[in-house]
N, C-alpha and C positions, 0 to 999 in steps of 0.2 A: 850613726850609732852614738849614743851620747847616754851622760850620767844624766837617771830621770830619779823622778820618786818614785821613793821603794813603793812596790802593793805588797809590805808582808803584812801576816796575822802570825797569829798564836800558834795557830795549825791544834786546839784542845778542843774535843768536843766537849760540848758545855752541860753541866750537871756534875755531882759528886759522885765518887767510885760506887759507892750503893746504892745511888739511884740509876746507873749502867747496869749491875746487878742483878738488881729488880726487874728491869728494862728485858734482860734477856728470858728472866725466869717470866715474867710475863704472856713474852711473846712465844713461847713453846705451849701453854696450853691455850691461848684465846687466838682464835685464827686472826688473819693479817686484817681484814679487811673493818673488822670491830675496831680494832686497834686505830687502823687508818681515820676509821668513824669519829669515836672518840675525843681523837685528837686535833682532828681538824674543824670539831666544834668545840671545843671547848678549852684549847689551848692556843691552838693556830690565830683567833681573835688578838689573846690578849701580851701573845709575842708581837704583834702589828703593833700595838699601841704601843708594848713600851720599848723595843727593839725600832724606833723614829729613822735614825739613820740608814739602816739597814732597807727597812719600807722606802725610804724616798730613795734609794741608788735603783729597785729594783722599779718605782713606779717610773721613774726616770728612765731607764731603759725600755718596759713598756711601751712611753708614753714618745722619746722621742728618739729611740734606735728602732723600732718593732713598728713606728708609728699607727698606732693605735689609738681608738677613741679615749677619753679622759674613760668613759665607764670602763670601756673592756681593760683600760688598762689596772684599772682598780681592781677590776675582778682577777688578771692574770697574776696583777701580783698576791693578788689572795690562794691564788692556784701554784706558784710559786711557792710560795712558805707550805703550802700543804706539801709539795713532794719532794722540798728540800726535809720536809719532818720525816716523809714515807722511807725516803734515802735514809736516813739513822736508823731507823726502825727494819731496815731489810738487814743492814751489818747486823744490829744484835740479832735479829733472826739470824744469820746465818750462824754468828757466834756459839747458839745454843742449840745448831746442827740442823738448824732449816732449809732446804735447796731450791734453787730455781733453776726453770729452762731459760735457756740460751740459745739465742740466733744467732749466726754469726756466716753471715753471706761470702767474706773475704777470706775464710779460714786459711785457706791455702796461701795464702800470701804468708801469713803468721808462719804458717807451718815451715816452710822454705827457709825461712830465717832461722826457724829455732834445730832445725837439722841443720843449718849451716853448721860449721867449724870457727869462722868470726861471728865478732859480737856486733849487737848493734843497739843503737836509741831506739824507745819509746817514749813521743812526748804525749802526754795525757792533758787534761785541763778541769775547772772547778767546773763540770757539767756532767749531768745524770750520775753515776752513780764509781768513778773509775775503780775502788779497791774490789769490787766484785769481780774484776776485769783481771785478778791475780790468783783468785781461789780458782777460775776455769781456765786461763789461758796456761796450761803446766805444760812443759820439755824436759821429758826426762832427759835428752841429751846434755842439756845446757842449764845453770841456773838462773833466773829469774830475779832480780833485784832491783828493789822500789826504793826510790828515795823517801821518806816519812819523815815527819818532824819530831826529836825527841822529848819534847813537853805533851804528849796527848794523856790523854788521861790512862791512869796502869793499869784499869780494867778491860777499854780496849785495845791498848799496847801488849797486854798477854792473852788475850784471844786472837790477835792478829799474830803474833811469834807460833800459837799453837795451831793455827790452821796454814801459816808460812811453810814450820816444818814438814809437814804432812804434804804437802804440794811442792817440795824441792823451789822452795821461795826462798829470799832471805832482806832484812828490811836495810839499808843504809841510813843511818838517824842524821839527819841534819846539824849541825855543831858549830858555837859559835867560833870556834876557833877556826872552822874550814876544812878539818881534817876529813869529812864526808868526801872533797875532791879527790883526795888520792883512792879512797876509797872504788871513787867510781872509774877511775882511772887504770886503777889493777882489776877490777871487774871485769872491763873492757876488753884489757890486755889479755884476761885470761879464757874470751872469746864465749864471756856471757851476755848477757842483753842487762839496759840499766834502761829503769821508767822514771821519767823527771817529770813532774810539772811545769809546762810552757805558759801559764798563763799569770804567775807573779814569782815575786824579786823572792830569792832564797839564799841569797849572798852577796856577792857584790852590787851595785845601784846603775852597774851599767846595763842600756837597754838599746830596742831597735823599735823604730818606728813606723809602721806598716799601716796599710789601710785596712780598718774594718769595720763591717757595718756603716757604713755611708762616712766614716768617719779617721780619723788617726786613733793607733792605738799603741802606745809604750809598751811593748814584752820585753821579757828578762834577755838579756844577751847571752849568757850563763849556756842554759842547755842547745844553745845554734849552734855554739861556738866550738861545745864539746864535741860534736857529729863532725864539725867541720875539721875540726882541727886533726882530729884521728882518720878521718877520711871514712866513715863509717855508715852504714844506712840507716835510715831512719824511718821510722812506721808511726804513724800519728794514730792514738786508740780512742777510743770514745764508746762508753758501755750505759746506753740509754734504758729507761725504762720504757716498758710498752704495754704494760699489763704490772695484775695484781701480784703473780709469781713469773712474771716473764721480761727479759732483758733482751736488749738488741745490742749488738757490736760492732760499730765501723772500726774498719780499719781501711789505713788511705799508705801507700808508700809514698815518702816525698822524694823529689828532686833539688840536687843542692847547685845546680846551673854551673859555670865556669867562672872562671876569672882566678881573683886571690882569695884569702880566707875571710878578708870582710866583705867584699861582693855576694861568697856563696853560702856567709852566713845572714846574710840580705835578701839572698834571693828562697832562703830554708825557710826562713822566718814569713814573707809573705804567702811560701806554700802552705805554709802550718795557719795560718790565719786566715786563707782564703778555705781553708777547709774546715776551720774548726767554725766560722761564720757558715756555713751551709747547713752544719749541725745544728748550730744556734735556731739559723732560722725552721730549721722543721721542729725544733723544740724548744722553743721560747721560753717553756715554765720550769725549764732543768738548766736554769744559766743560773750558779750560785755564787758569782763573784758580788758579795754586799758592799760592794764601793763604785764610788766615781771610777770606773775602768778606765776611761777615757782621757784623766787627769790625775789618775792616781791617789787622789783622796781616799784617806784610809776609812771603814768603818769600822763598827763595833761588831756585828756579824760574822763568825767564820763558819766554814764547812770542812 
């Protein structure tokens, strides 16, 4: 475990409060798939051109984690930016009351947890779609709290607080001060579930380094540490797309092995990676980490 570079971003979706707006008022009377259309002719091009960095991390992955042809890998990343767009455009749909089906094979795992009486982790990642993964998975028994970052933009920061409440959610804001730890910490305590993102830095620069995709890859040490250290269970979630109005949900329980708290936050850490790579690979065009993963370089890019 060692101090790596950070992979943070902004955590803001990009565009101004009224073009979100629009965005939702939009998508309530023209069906998804126009929209889909659209945008992936005629906008999806000219974010590739000028969006440079972001394109080379994803052809990059493509071309030499996915190992794919030079072409297919140009086409995936072009299939890439399309569903990384479709992923925005399904939140404002849902924002302005739009719904999807949901599959969800594992439920009962979920379920078990949220009728427990302790709390426990969910670690999530920047793949297919996770904030969808909070308006369906509700426990009335237990609250539900997501960590989010609190610079997003305030149109979808108050359609997310208004579809939170309605579903016995509630957001923990990310701060630079650090006060989100205690935050998650009396969450915990008070035997609700806390959803972090395992797959970049959101606080301190310490990480672990595990194998993935044919390769090493620095994760935040951060949310291992908190499962480990509370002694608590953990459920890795992942909420893909599969269709036009339709979503899938892994959910995987990990094992945090023996030893002490840096061994079994070692051994968390390669469960969470060796699973969140098998997602990867069944869906290659919903990996939306726009950086060097691998090395940590930042891009310009966020999701």
């Amino acid at each position: 475990m060692t101090k790596g570079n950070k992979q943070e971003w902004s955590g803001k979706t990009a565009g101004a409060d009224w073009m979100h707006s629009a965005s939702i008022g939009i998508v309530r009377v023209i069906p998804l798939p126009l929209v889909y259309t659209f945008v992936s002719v005629f906008v999806i091009p000219w974010c590739m051109l000028i969006n440079r960095k972001g394109f080379s991390a994803i052809w990059f992955f493509m071309r030499k984690r996915m190992k794919y042809s030079w072409i297919k890998s140009f086409w995936m990343t072009y299939i890439n930016h399309c569903r990384f767009a479709e992923i925005i455009i399904d939140r404002f749909y849902m924002y302005g009351g739009g719904k999807f089906k949901f599959d969800i094979p594992e439920s009962d795992i979920y379920k078990r947890y949220a009728q427990d009486d302790a709390g426990f982790v969910i670690l999530s990642a920047h793949v297919g779609n996770y904030e969808i993964a909070g308006y369906e998975l509700v426990a009335d028994k237990k609250k539900f709290n997501a960590l989010v970052y609190a610079k997003e933009a305030q149109v979808v920061m108050n359609n997310r607080q208004k579809l939170f409440v309605e579903n016995n959610l509630k957001m923990i804001l990310i701060q630079d001060d650090m006060s989100h730890l205690f935050e998650i910490n009396n969450a915990l305590a008070r035997g609700e579930s806390v959803s972090i993102p395992a797959d970049r830095v959101f606080g301190s620069p310490r990480t672990v380094s595990v194998p993935f995709l044919g390769d090493k890859a620095d994760f935040p040490l951060g949310p291992f540490a908190i499962a480990v250290q509370r002694e608590l269970p953990v459920l890795a979630i992942h909420v893909m797309k599969t269709g036009v109005y339709h979503y899938t949900l892994s959910i995987r329980e990990l094992s945090q092995g023996e030893g002490n708290m840096k061994h079994r936050a070692a051994h968390l850490a390669k469960e969470y990676a060796a699973h969140l790579e098998s997602v990867v690979k069944e869906h290659p065009e919903q990996w939306f980490n726009y950086f060097d993963f691998f090395n940590g370089t930042e891009h310009s890019k966020n999701s």
